[in-house]
C-alpha positions, 0 to 999 in steps of 0.5 A, spaced: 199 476 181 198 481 187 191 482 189 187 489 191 180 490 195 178 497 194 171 499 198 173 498 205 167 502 210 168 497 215 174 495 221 172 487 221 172 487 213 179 490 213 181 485 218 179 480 215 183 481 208 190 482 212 188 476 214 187 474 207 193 477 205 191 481 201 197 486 198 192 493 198 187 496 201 183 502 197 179 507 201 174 511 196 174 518 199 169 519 193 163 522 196 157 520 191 159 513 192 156 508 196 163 506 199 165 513 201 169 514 207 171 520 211 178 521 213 176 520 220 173 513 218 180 513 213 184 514 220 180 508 224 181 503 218 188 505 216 190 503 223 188 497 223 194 495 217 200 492 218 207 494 213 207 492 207 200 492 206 199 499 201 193 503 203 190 507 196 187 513 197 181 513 191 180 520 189 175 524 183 177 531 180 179 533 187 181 539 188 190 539 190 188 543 198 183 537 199 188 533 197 193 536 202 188 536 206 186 529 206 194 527 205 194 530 213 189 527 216 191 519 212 196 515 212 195 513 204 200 510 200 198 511 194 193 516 189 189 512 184 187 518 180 179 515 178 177 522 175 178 526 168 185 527 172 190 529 166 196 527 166 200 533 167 194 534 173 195 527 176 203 529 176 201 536 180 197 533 185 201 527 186 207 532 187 203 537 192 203 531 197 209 527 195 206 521 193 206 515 188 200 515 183 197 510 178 191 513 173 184 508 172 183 508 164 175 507 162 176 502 157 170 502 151 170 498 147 166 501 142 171 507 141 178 505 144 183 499 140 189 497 143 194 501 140 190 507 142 189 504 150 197 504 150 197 511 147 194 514 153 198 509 158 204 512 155 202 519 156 201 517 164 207 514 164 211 519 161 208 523 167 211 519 172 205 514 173 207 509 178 202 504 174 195 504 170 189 501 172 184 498 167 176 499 167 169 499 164 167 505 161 160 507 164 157 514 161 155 516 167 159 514 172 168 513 174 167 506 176 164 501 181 159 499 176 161 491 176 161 491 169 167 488 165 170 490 159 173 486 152 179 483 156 183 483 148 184 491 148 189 489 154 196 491 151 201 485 151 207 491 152 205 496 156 210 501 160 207 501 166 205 495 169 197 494 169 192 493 175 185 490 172 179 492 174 171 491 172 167 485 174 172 481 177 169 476 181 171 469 184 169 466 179 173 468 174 178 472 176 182 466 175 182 467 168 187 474 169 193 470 171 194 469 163 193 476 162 198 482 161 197 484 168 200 486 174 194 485 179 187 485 180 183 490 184 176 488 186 170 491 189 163 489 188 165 482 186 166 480 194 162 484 197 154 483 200 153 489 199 156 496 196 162 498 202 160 491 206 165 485 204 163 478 205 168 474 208 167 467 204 167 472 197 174 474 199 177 468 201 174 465 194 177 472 191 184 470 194 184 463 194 183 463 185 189 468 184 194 465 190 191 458 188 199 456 188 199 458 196 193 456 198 192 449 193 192 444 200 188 448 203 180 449 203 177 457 203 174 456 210 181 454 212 184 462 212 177 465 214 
């Protein structure tokens, strides 16, 4: 199971999950939300990574100049469209800047089924999404709400591979490695608040999904 932390605004919590070994770190470059960066602060945050650890650029309806402009000044790796981006736009935008995208889906469960949430992975995939994440819906806001959805609306057979998201915590983050997904992504769940982590959440975060890495070991251990 790879493991993303998104939200970073602080240097020593980026640190502190490379030394967690996290898989990728998400920089929101979103401006209404508490865990926005700017590109300066992206720059200084990124520098700390090591290879192969990806940096995912976190964006909503932004324009495609913002984007090469963010593109210019930010080593990212990856675009996660988190907006009302279509299929067609995400490709479009990803291409101006020749990145690799993956597209969040809100998930409602009082309006989506499984077969229509494999529906619209299927017209993102065809648009040459790289993967697809899986959110509550909220009606006024594009994520970070620490609200989880009906897990049962996850596809068995998706044709991307899926990054879950949505109240994860280490409490019951566990209980995804029996699902259809391909990662996890968490804010909220490991933080003490929005945009400061909590190295002991962290550690208990990564301890509960790499529980077969980590089973000699306690979680003050690899803080």
């Amino acid at each position: 199971m790879h493991v993303k932390f998104c939200g970073f605004t602080q240097l020593s919590d980026v640190q502190t999950a490379v030394q967690l070994e996290v898989d990728a770190v998400g920089l929101v470059f979103y401006p209404p939300s508490p865990r926005a960066v700017t590109p300066e602060q992206a720059q200084t945050l990124s520098a700390s990574l090591p290879a192969f650890v990806s940096i995912v650029a976190l964006v909503v309806n932004m324009p495609q100049q913002e984007l090469m402009d963010l593109a210019d000044q930010v080593a990212f790796d990856v675009i996660q469209f988190h907006g009302d981006e279509t299929p067609e736009q995400c490709q479009q935008l990803a291409s101006a800047v020749n990145k690799r995208w993956m597209k969040a889906l809100r998930i409602n469960a009082e309006q989506d089924t499984k077969d229509a949430v494999s529906e619209r992975i299927k017209s993102f995939a065809d648009a040459g999404a790289s993967s697809i994440l899986l959110d509550a819906y909220h009606q006024h806001k594009y994520g970070g709400t620490g609200a989880r959805f009906d897990w049962s609306l996850i596809p068995q057979d998706s044709v991307l591979p899926i990054i879950l998201a949505g109240g994860l915590n280490d409490d019951n983050v566990a209980a995804t490695l029996d699902l259809s997904v391909y990662g996890v992504d968490v804010s909220g769940g490991i933080e003490s608040a929005k945009g400061k982590k909590d190295a002991d959440k962290m550690a208990a975060f990564m301890k509960a999904v790499k529980r077969d890495r980590w089973q000699n070991e306690t979680v003050t251990d690899v803080i």
